[in-house]
MARBA-887116 format. One record per residue (C-alpha): residue number from 1; x, y, z; chain. Coordinates in Angstrom, 3 decimals. Example, Ala and Ser with C-alpha at 12.3 -4.5 7.8 and 13.67 -1.06 7.14 Angstrom:
// residues 2
<r 1, <12.300, -4.500, 7.800>, 'A'>
<r 2, <13.670, -1.060, 7.140>, 'A'>
This chain:
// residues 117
<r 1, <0.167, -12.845, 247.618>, 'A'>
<r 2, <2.400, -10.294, 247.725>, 'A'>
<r 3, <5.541, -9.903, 250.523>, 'A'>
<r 4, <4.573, -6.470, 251.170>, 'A'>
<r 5, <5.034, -5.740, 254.935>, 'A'>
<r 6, <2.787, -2.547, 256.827>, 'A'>
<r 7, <4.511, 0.123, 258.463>, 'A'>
<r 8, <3.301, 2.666, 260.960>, 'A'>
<r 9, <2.242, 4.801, 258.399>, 'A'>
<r 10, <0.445, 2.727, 256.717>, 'A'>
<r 11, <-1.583, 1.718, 259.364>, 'A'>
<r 12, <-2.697, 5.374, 259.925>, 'A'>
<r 13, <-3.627, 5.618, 256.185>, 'A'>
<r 14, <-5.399, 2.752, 256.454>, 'A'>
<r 15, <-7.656, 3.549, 259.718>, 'A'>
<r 16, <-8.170, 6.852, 258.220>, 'A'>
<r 17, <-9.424, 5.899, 255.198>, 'A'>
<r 18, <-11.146, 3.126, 257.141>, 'A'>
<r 19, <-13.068, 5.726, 259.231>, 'A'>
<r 20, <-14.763, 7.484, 256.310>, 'A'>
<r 21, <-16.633, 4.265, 255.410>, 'A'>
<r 22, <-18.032, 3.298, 259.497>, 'A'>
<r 23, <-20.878, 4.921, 260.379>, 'A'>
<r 24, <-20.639, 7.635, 262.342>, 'A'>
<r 25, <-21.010, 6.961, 266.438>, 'A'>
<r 26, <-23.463, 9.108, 268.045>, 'A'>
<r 27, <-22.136, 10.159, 271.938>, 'A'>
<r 28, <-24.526, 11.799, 274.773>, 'A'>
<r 29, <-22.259, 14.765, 274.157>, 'A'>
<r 30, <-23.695, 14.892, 270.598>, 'A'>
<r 31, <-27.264, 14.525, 271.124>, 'A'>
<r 32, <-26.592, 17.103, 273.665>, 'A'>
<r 33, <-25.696, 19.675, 271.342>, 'A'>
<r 34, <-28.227, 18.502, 269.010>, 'A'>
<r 35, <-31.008, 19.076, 271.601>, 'A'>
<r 36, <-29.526, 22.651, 272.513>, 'A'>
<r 37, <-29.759, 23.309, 269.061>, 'A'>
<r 38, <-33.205, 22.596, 269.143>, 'A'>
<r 39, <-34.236, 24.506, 271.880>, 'A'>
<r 40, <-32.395, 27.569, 269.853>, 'A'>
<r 41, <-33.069, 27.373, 265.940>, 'A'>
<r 42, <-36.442, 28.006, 265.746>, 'A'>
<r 43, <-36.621, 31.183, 268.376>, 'A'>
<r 44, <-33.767, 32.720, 265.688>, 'A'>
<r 45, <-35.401, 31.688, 262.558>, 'A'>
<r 46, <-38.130, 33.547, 263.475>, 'A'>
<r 47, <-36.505, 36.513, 264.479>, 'A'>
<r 48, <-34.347, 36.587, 261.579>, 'A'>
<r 49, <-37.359, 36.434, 259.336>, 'A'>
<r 50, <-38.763, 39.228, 261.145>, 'A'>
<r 51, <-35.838, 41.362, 261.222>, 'A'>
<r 52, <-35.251, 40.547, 257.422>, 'A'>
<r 53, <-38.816, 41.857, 256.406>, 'A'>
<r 54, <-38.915, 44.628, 258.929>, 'A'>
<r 55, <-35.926, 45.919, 257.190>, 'A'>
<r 56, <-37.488, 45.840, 254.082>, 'A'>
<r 57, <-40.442, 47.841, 254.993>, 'A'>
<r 58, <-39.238, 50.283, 256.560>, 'A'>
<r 59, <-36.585, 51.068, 254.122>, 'A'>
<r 60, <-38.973, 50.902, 251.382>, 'A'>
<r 61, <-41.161, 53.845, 253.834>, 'A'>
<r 62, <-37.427, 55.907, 254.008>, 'A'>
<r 63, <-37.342, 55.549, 250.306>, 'A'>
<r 64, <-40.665, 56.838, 249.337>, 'A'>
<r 65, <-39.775, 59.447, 251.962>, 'A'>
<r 66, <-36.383, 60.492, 250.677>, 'A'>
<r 67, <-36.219, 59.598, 246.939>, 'A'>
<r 68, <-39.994, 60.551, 246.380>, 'A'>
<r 69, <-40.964, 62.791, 249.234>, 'A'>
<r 70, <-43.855, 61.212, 249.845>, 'A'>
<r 71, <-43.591, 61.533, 253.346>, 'A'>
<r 72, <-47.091, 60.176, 254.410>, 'A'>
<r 73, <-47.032, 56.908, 252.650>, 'A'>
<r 74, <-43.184, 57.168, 253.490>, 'A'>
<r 75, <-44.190, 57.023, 257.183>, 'A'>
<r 76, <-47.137, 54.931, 256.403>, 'A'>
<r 77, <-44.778, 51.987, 255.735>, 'A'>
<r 78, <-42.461, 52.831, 257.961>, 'A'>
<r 79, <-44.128, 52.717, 261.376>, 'A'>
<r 80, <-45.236, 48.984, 260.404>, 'A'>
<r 81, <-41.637, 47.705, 260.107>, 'A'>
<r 82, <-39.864, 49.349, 262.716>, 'A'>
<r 83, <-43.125, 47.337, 265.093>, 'A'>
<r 84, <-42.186, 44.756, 263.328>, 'A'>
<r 85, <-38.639, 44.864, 264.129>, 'A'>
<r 86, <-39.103, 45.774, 267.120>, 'A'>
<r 87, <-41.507, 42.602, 267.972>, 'A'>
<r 88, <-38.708, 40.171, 266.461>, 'A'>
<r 89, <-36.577, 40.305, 269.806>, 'A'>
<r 90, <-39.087, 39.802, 272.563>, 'A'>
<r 91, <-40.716, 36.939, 270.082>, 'A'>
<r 92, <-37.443, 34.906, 270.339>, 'A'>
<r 93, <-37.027, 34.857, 273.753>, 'A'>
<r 94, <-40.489, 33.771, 273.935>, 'A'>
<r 95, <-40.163, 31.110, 271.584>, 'A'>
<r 96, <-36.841, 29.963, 273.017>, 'A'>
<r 97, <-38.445, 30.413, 276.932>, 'A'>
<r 98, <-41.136, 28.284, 275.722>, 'A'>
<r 99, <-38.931, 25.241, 273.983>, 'A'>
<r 100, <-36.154, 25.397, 277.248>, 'A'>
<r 101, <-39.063, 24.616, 279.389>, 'A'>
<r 102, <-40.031, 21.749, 276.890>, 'A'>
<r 103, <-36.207, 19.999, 276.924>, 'A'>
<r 104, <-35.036, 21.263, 280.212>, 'A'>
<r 105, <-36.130, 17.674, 282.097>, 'A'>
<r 106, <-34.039, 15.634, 279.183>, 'A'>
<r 107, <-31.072, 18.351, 278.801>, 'A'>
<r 108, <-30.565, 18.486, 282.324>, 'A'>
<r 109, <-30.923, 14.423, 282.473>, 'A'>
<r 110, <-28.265, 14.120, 279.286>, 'A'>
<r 111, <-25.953, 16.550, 280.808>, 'A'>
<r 112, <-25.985, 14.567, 284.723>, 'A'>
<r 113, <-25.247, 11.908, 282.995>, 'A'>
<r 114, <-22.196, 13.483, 281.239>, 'A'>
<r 115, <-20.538, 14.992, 284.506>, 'A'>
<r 116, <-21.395, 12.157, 286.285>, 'A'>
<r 117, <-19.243, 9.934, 284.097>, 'A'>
């Protein structure tokens, strides 16, 4: 054995490094978030994907329109993206509507609990 002695410092290393090997503690403040973020993602994934292919269409309708003066198939795939980006909006709020009503009993629960501590 050695006659090496700790110091203060050393002890803070040494829970530190400790810390990276426990497993982490889950708190009702975490599953709280985590259960937000459920109620969220999925309303925004679809609307992103939405938005994102919207996009493309129509400016694949503005480019037949301006780079090839097509202006009837220009329009022609235009019109269908701009509903589609249009739609994206109103289709995450439903989604997201939908999915509050689903977690509001255990969010509200999770989040008594929390104040109430």
């Amino acid at each position: 054995m050695s006659n090496y002695i700790a110091n203060g410092q050393d002890h803070k290393t040494a829970e530190q490094i400790r810390r990276q090997y426990l497993e982490p503690e889950e708190n009702k403040l975490d599953q709280l978030r985590k259960l937000d973020e459920q109620v969220k993602k999925p309303g925004m994934i679809v609307a992103l994907t939405l938005g994102i292919i919207g996009a493309l269409v129509m400016g694949g309708g503005m480019a037949l329109v301006m780079a090839y003066g097509n202006m009837v198939a220009g329009l022609a795939l235009s019109i269908p993206g701009l509903l589609i980006l249009i739609v994206a909006y109103p289709l995450c709020r439903a989604i997201t509507d939908k999915r509050k009503k689903e977690y509001a009993p255990r969010i509200m629960q999770l989040s008594d609990s929390i104040m109430n501590d």
